[in-house]
N, C-alpha and C positions, 0 to 999 in steps of 0.2 A: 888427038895424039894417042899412040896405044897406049895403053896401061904400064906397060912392062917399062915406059923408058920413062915416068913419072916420080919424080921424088918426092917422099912424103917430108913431113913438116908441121908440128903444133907449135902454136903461142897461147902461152898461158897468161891472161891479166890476172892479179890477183888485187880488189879493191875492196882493203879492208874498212870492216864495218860500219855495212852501206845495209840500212833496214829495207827490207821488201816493202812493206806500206808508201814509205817515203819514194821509193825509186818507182811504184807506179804513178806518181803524180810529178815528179819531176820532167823537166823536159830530155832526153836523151835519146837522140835520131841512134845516133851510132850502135847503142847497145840493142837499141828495138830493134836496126837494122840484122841484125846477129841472130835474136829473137825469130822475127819473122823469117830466116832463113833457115833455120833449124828450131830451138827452145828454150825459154828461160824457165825452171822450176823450184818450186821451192827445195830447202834442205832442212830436214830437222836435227838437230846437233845431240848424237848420242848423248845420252843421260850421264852416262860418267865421265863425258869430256866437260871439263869446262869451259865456260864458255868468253873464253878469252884466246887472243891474236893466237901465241905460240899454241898448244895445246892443236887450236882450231889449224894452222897453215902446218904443222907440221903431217897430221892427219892428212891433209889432202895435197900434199906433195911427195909423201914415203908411200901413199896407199896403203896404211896400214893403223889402227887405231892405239888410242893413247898408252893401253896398256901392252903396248909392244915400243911403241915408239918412246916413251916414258918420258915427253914433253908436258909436264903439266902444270905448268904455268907461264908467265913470260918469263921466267929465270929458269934456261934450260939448264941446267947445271944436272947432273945423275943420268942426263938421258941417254938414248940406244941406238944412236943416228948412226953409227959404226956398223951396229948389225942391219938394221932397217934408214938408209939411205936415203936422200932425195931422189927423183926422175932423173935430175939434169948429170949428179953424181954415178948413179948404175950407169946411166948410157955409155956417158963418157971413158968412164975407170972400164967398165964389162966390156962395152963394145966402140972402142975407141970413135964412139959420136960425137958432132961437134955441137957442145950446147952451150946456153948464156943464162946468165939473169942476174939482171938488172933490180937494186932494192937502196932504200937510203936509211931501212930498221937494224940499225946494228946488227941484233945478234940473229937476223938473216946469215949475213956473211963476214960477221967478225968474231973474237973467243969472247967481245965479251956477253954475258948474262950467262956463260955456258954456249954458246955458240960456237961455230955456225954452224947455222940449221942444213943450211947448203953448204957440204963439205969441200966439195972439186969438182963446182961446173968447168969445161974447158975455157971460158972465155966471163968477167962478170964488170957489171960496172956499179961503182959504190958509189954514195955521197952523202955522209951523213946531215939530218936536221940538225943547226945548229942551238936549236931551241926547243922545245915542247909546246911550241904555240903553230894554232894554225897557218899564221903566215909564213912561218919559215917551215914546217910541211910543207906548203903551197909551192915555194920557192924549189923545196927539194924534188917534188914530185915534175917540179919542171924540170928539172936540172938530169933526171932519171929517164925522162919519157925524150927530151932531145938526145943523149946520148946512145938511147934503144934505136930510136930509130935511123940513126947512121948503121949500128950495127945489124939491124935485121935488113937493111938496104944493100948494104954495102957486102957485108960476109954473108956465112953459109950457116946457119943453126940450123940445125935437124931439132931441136928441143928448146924454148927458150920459157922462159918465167922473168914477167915484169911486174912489181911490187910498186903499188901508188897506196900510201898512206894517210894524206890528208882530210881524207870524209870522217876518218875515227879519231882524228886529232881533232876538229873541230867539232862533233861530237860529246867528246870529254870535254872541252873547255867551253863550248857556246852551247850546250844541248841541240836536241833534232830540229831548229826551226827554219827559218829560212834561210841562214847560213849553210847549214848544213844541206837544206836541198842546193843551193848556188853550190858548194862544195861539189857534189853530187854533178851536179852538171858540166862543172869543171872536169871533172874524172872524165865522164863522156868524151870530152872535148879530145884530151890525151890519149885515150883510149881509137880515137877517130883518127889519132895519128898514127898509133901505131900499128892500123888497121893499112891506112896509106903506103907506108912505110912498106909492109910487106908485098903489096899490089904494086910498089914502085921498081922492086928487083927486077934484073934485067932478064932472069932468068925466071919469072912467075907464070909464065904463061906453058913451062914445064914442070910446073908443082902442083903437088895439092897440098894446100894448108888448112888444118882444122883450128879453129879459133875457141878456146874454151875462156869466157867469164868468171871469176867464183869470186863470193864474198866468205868472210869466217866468221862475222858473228853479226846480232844487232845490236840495239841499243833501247836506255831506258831511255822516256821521252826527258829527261832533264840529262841524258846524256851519260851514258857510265855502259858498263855490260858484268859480267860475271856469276847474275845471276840465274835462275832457272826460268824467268816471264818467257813468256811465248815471242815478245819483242827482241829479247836477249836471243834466244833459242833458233830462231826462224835464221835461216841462212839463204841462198839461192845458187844455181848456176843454170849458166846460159851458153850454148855450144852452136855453131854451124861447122857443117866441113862434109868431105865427098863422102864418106859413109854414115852421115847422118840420115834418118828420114824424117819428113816435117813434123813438126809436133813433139812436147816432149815422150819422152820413155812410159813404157805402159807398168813403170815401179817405183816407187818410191826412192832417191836418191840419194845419196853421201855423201861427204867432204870423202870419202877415200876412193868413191870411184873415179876421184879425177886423174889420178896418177896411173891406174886401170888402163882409162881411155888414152893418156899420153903412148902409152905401147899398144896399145890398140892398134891405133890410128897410124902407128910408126910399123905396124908388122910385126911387133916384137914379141914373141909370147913369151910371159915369165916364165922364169925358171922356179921349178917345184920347191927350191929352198928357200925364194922370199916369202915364201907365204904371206901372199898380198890376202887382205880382208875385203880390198873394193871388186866392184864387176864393172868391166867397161859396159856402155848402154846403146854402144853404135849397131848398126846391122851387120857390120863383118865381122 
């Protein structure tokens, strides 16, 4: 089909704090499948971010680092999300795009901690954990990943962002061990659907959709993050999509080029007043 009549389209998974070490020995077709179509690489997590959820997911969905975005902690409270926006928020509010995302962490998309990080995607679905344990993560992450997928099926996101949380809940409360890689695998699984999900639109075979991966932090082996270890520190994302070329980028990567590559991939070139910090990595 020519170029010209093709509708661009990213989905962003975002699967918080999943360690690189752990995720090469776990089982995950779907992610590898992503991998081997384009790249997974590591992320090293700027020195004065820290290295926790907010701080890390706000960086890589405003494209612009902490001390713009003034996320630095998981209690957003003081921050700059007003001046430096999420992806799904500019699209939408700038260029009347139709975006989603899908999360069950609070102050994602609610006020409280200081929230929300996502100010005004056009379209979103919540459900909060009703507990701090992995099993009701579990429950939620399911509850978030059916919901996504009627609506990447069903409607039209030009931009979406899906937040599965249970790998860094069971993490904190069970450390890295086999829980956590089964955690891990579980994410794949969900991640498989909503891979599904967008190849099931009726209209897919007039799209191109770029598929971007990203994790925000690691963990210590008995489970926790915050601090500076290379475990904590180590991040990763994994991209396929039409202007990818095999293998990853020939530079070192960021949590803020991910919001970069969202307009990338969408045609969208920023406007000289966001003064984004990231570089998209694709070849157009």
């Amino acid at each position: 089909m020519p170029e010209a009549t093709r509708s661009r389209h990213v989905l962003v998974v975002g699967i918080d704090g999943v360690r690189l070490d752990t995720l090469a020995t776990a089982a995950t077709p779907h992610l590898d499948a992503i991998a081997a179509a384009g790249f997974l690489a590591p992320v090293t997590i700027d020195p004065g971010t820290p290295t926790m959820s907010g701080p890390c997911w706000a960086t890589i969905v405003t494209g612009v680092r902490v001390d713009k975005h003034a996320v630095w902690s998981n209690d957003f409270t003081g921050n700059r999300l007003q001046i430096f926006p999420d992806f799904t928020t500019r699209l939408h509010l700038q260029d009347a795009r139709h975006t989603y995302v899908a999360a069950g962490w609070q102050p994602l998309l609610t006020v409280n901690n200081g929230g929300p990080m996502f100010r005004e995607p056009a379209r979103m679905s919540y459900a909060a954990a009703p507990a701090d344990t992995p099993e009701a993560w579990d429950d939620t992450d399911e509850l978030i990943t059916t919901d996504a997928e009627r609506v990447l099926t069903e409607d039209h996101p030009e931009a979406a962002f899906v937040y599965l949380g249970a790998v860094d809940e069971t993490g904190h409360v069970l450390g890295c061990g086999q829980e956590y890689k089964d955690a891990i695998v579980r994410a794949d699984a969900r991640l498989g659907r909503l891979v599904a999900a967008v190849r099931d639109r009726v209209t897919y075979e007039a799209e191109d959709w770029t598929i971007i991966v990203v994790t925000d932090h690691g963990h210590r082996p008995e489970g926790g993050h915050g601090g500076r270890s290379d475990l904590e520190e180590t991040a990763w994302i994994a991209c396929a999509g039409p202007d990818m070329a095999a293998g990853p980028p020939d530079r070192p990567l960021h949590h803020e080029d991910v919001a970069a590559q969202v307009f990338a991939s969408l045609g969208r070139v920023p406007d000289s007043h966001w003064t984004l910090d990231g570089r998209a990595w694709s070849k157009s």
